[in-house]
N, C-alpha and C positions, 0 to 999 in steps of 0.2 A: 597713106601719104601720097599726093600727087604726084605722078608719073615716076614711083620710086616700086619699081620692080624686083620682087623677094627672089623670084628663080633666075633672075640675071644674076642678081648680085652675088647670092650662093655658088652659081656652076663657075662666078669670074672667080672668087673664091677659093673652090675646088682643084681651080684650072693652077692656080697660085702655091695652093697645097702640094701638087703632084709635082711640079716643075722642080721642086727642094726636096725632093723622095729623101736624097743622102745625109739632108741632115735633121729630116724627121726621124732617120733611125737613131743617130747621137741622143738626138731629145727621148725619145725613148725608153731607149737604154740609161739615160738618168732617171725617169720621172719611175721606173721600175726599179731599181737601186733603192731610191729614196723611199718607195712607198713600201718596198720588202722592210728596208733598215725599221721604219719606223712603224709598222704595222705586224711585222714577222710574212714567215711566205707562204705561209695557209689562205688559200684564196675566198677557202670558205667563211673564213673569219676577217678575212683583211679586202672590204668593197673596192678600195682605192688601186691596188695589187690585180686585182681581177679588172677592173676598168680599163688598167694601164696595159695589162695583158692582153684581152680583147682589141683594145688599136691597134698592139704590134701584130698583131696575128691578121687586123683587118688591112694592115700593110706591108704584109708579105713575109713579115720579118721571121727570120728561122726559128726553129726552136730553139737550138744550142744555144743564140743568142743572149733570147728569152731568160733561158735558165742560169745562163752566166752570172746576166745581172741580178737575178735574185741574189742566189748563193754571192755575191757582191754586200750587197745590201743586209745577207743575215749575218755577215762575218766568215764565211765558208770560206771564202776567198779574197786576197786581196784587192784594195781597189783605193781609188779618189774619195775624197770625205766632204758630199756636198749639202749645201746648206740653201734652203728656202728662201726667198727673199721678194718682197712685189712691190713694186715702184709705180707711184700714180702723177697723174701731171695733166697737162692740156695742150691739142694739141691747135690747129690755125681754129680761130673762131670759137677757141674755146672747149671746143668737142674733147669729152671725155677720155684719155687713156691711161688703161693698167696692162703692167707688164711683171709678166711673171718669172722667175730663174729661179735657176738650180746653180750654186757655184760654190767655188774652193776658193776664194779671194772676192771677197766684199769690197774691197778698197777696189780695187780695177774694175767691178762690175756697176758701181754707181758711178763711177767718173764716165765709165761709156756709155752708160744710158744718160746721163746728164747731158754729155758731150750729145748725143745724137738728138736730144730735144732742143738744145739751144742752137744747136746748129741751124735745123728744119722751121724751127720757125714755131715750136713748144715751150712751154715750161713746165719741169719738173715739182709735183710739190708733194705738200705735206705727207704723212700715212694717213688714207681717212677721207683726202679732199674729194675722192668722185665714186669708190666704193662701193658709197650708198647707190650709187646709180646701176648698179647692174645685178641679175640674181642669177647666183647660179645653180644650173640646170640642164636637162639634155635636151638636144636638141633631134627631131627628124621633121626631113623637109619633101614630100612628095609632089611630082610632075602636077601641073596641071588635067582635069579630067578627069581624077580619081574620085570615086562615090565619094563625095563626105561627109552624109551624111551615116552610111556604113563603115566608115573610118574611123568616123566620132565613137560611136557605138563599139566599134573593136577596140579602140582607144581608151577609150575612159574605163571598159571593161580588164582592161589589161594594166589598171594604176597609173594614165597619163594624168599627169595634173592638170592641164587645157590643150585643147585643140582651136587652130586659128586657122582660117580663110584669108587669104590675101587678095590683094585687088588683082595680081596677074591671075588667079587661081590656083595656086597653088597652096597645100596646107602646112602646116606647121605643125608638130605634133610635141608639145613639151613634157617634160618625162623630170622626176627626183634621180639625181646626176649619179647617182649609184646604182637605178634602177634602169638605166638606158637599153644596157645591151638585152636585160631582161622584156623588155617591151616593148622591142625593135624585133627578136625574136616570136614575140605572142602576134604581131603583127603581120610577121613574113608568112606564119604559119595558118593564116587567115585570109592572106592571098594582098597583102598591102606592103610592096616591097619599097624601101627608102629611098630615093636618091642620094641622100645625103644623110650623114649623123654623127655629131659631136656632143662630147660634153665643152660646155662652154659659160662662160660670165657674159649673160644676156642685158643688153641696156636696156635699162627703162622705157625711155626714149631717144629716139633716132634723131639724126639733123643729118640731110642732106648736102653732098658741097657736087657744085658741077664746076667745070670751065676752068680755069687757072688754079681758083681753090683747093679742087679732088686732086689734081696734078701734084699741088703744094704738100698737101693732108698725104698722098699715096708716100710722098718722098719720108716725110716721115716715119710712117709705117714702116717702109720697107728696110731705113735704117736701123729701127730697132730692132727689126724681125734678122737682120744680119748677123746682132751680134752673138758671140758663140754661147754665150751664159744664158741667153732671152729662151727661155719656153714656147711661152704664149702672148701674144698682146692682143688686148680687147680695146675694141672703140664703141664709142655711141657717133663715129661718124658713118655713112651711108656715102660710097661714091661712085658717082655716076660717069658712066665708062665713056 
């Protein structure tokens, strides 16, 4: 994509991730509740539990914590009783969004993502409408300068489903979203450490917005990403800083 920079947009990203530490721990502590509840809390048997477990741990989050919310989610102890829910729509130009929650009250979690797309300058739509456009997968993104063609090779060796070059230089390394932390590990141990890694809903394709647009698109985003119920939002927008 012309003059659309993979390791800019990742560390702005990143930079975005770290700034909301406090209530990546909230979302956490749900998405590990829910996935105990509904998987049990054998990590060996439940990938989702262990996925969820690995981010908390790759952001710092205690152990106690950790274990609360399981025992939460097996019924150990008591807790909030929350419920899945993904909301799809579009946002300036079209560009694709899903957004994902965890909540105890449906009826207040659609009015305020509603409420936050028609504000911004989105629309909310059907179940289904943009979906198809993104697959999900994990994600590792390494510096530019890295062998790649020895990356590839440690990669594909260790069950990455593709390895991608980008025009900054930078590689991409996409991974089965269960198998991430496993071949983010077989990689470090190799000598190929990530800058970045998520599991995430990958768009198909990108559309870039600059100038007033990205400004417009970011307002969006970051409304949705505020509210208390929202997990995750994925775009197929790209914006340029």
């Amino acid at each position: 994509m012309a003059g659309h920079s993979k390791w800019a947009n990742i560390k702005h990203k990143k930079a975005a991730t770290d700034a909301k530490r406090g209530k990546i721990f909230t979302r956490l502590i749900k998405e590990i509740t829910v996935a105990a509840k509904m998987g049990g809390g054998d990590v060996s048997t439940n990938p989702r539990l262990r996925l969820a477990m690995d981010k908390a741990y790759d952001n710092n989050m205690p152990k106690d914590n950790v274990e609360r919310a399981i025992k939460r989610g097996c019924g150990d102890l008591e807790g909030v009783n929350y419920e899945e829910i993904r909301y799809e729509g579009y946002g300036i130009g079209g560009a694709a969004v899903m957004v994902d929650c965890l909540t105890d009250n449906k009826v207040r979690t659609v009015a305020d993502v509603r409420h936050a797309f028609s504000k911004f300058g989105g629309n909310m739509g059907t179940d289904g409408c943009v979906a198809f456009q993104f697959q999900h997968c994990g994600q590792l993104l390494f510096a530019p300068g890295v062998d790649e063609d020895a990356l590839m090779e440690a990669a594909l060796d260790a069950g990455a489903d593709d390895v991608m070059t980008h025009e900054d230089g930078s590689i991409e390394v996409i991974t089965p979203p269960y198998e991430l932390h496993t071949i983010k590990q077989a990689l470090e141990a190799a000598g190929f450490k990530a800058e970045f890694g998520e599991v995430s809903m990958k768009p198909q394709n990108e559309v870039e917005f600059t100038g007033d647009d990205a400004v417009k698109m970011q307002k969006l985003l970051d409304a949705l990403e505020a509210l208390d119920d929202v997990q995750e939002v994925y775009t197929s927008a790209v914006l340029d800083e």
